[in-house]
Each structure stands twice: as structure tokens, then as C-alpha cells.
C-alpha positions as CSV (number, residue, x, y, z in Angstrom):
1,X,-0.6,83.3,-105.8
2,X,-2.5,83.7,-103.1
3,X,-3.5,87.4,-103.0
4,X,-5.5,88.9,-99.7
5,X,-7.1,92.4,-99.6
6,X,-7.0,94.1,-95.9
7,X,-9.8,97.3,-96.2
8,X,-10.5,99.8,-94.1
9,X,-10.5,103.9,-93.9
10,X,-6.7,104.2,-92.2
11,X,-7.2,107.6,-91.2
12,X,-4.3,108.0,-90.1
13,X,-3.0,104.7,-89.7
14,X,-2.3,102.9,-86.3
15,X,0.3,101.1,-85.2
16,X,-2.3,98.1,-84.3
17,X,-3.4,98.7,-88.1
18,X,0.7,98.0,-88.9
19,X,0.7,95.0,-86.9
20,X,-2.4,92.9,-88.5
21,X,-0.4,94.3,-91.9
22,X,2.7,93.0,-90.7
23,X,1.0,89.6,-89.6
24,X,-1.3,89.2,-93.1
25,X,1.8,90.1,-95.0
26,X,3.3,87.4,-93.7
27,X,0.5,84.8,-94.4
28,X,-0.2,85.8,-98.0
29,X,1.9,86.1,-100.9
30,X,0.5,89.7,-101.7
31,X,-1.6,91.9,-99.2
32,X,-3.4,94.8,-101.0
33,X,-4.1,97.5,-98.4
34,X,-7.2,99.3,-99.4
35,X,-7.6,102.8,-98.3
36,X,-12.1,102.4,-99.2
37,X,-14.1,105.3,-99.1
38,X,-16.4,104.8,-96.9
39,X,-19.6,106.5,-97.3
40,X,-21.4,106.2,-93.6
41,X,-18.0,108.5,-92.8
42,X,-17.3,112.0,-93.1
43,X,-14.4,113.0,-94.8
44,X,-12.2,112.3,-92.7
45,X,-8.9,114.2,-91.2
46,X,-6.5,113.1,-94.7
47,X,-7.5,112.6,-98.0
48,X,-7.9,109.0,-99.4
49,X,-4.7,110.1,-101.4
50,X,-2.7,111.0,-98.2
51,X,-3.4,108.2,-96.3
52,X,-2.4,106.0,-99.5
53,X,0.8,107.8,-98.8
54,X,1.0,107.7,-95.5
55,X,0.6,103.7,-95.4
56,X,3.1,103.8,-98.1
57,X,5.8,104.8,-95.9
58,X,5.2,102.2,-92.9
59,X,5.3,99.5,-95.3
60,X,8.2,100.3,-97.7
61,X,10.2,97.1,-96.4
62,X,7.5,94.7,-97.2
63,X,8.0,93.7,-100.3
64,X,4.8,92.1,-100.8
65,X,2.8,94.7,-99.5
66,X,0.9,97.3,-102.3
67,X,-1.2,100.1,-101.0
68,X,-4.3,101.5,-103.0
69,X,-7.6,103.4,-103.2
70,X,-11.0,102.5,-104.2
71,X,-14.3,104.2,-104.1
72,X,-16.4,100.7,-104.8
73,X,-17.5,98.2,-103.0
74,X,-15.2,95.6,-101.0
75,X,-16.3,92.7,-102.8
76,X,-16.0,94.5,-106.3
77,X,-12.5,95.3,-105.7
78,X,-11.3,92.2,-104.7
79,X,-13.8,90.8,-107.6
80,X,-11.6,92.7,-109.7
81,X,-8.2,92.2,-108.7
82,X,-8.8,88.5,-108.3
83,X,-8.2,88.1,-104.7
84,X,-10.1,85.7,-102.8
85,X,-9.8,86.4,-99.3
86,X,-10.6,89.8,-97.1
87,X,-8.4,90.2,-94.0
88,X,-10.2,92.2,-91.6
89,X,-9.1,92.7,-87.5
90,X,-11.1,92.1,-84.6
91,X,-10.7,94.5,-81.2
92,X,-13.5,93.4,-79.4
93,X,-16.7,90.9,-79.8
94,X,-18.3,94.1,-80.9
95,X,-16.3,94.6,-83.8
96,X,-16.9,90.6,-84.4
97,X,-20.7,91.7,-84.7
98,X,-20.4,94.2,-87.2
99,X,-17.3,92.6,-89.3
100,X,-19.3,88.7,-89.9
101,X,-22.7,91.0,-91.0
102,X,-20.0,92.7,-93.6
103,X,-18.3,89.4,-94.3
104,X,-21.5,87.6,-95.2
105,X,-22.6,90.4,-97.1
106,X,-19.2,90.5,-98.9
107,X,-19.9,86.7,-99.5
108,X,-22.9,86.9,-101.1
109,X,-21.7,89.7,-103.4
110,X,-19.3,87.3,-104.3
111,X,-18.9,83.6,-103.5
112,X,-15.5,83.1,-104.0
113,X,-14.7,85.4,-101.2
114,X,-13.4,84.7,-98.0
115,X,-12.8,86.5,-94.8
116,X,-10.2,86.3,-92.8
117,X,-10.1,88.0,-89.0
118,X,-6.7,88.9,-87.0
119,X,-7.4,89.2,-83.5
120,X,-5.9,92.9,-82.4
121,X,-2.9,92.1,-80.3
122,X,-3.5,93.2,-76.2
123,X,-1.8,96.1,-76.8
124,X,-3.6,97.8,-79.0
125,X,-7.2,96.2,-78.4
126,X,-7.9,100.4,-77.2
127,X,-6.3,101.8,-80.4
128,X,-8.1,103.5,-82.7
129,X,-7.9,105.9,-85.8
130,X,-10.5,108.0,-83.3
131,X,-8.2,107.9,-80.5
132,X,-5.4,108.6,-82.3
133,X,-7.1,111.9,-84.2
134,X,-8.1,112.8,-80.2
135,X,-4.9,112.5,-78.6
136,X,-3.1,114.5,-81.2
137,X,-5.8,117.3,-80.8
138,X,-4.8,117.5,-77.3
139,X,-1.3,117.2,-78.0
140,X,-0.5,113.7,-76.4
141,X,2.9,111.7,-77.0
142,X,1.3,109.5,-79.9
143,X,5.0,107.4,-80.5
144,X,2.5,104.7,-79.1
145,X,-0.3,104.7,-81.5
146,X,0.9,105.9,-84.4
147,X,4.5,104.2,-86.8
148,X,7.3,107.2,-85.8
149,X,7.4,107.7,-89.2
150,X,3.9,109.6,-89.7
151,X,3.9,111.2,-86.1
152,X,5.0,114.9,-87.2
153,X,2.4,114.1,-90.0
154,X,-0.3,113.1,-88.2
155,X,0.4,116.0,-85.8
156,X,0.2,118.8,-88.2
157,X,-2.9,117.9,-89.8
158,X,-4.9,117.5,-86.4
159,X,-3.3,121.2,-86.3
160,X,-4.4,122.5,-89.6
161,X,-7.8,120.8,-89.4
162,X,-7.9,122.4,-85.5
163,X,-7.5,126.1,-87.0
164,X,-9.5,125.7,-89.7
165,X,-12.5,125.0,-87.5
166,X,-11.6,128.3,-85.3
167,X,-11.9,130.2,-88.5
């Protein structure tokens, strides 16, 4: 079976995130989504658990699609849950910069590891979890950046974590 983990911190999830799922889903036999915990990151706007949930919902009609959470590193995960290859997407050179450091890294962590990279479709090369979190604070039609299934979600958290701060 050939079994691919896709990483990253979803939070919230895009709609170019859903589209390099959609693509590696349909490459691999199973795609693992990993919600990691990234330390270099604050805590972010949802929990781990929430966005877990969250990417739960956008992918309910792929079958071979399993959503999870892990606090250790890349490599160890897909160490443990014998998968071979990392599927990671590209925006920009920059991001190329930063993902083949992390891809070599992963590498030499463990050999058997491979990493995969999905260009960003054109139409979300811009799209971000940042932008997202942004637009939503300013109260922007986000049925463009986010699946229409989290919107109202996504919108009252931005809320909550907006009147929290004024507290």
C-alpha cells in the first residue's frame, strides 16, 4: 500500500490546502493528514483537536483520506506509521527553500523517506492560513479561501479570539 503523510499546522484549513489533499489523495492509496504541532508557532487561532475536526469535515468523501495529530517529529510519525513518502506543497521558490532544508532533514532522520512537492495551483499561490485568519478579522467574504463548510466556523473563532484580546 502505498501510504503518504501530508503535514502541516492547517489553522484553519484552506481551500489550496483541500486541493493538494484532493490531488495526493488521488496519487496514494492512503493520505494521512497531519495536523503537527509545530513549536516555532504560537498557539495558533484552533486547537490541534479542532482543526483535526475541521479537516475532518472537508474530507468526508474521500475515502482514503484519515486525519490525525501528532506532537513529534515528521519523520517519527511517518517512521511510525510506516509511510514512506511526505507530500508537502510549494507556493513560491521561497517555500521551495525552506521545504528541501526540511525534506533533507526529514531524510536523514530517516532514509526511507521521501518527499513529495505539489505545486500550489495559480489560484491559490496567495492563500494562506495567515490570510485567511486576516480577512476573517476584517470580516471579508472568505467562500474563496476557506471549503463553505468551515466558513461560519472559521468566522466565529477569529470573533471569539478578537474579543478576547479586547478584554
Amino acid at each position: 500500500m502505498r501510504r503518504a503523510i501530508y503535514p502541516g499546522s492547517f489553522d484553519p484549513v484552506t481551500l489550496g490546502h483541500l486541493d493538494v489533499i484532493k490531488r495526493a489523495a488521488a496519487i496514494f492509496d492512503e493520505l494521512i493528514v497531519c495536523v503537527s504541532v509545530n513549536s516555532a508557532k504560537d498557539g495558533g487561532l484552533f486547537s490541534p483537536e479542532e482543526r483535526v475536526e475541521l479537516i475532518r469535515r472537508v474530507t468526508e468523501e474521500l475515502p482514503n483520506v484519515r486525519v490525525d495529530c501528532s506532537k513529534e517529529l515528521v519523520a517519527e510519525y511517518a517512521k511510525s506509521h510506516r509511510a514512506r513518502v511526505l507530500v508537502k506543497g510549494l507556493r513560491a521558490v521561497s517555500d521551495y527553500e525552506s521545504e528541501i532544508q526540511m525534506a533533507m532533514l526529514n531524510a536523514k532522520l530517516y532514509p526511507k523517506l521521501d518527499t513529495v512537492f505539489l505545486y500550489t495551483r495559480p489560484k491559490y499561490a496567495f492563500l494562506s492560513s495567515t490570510v485567511v485568519k486576516e480577512l476573517a478579522r476584517y470580516g471579508a467574504d472568505l467562500s474563496d479561501f476557506v471549503p463553505r463548510q468551515i466558513i461560519d466556523q472559521v468566522r466565529a473563532k477569529v470573533a471569539d479570539s478578537a474579543a478576547q484580546q479586547m478584554e
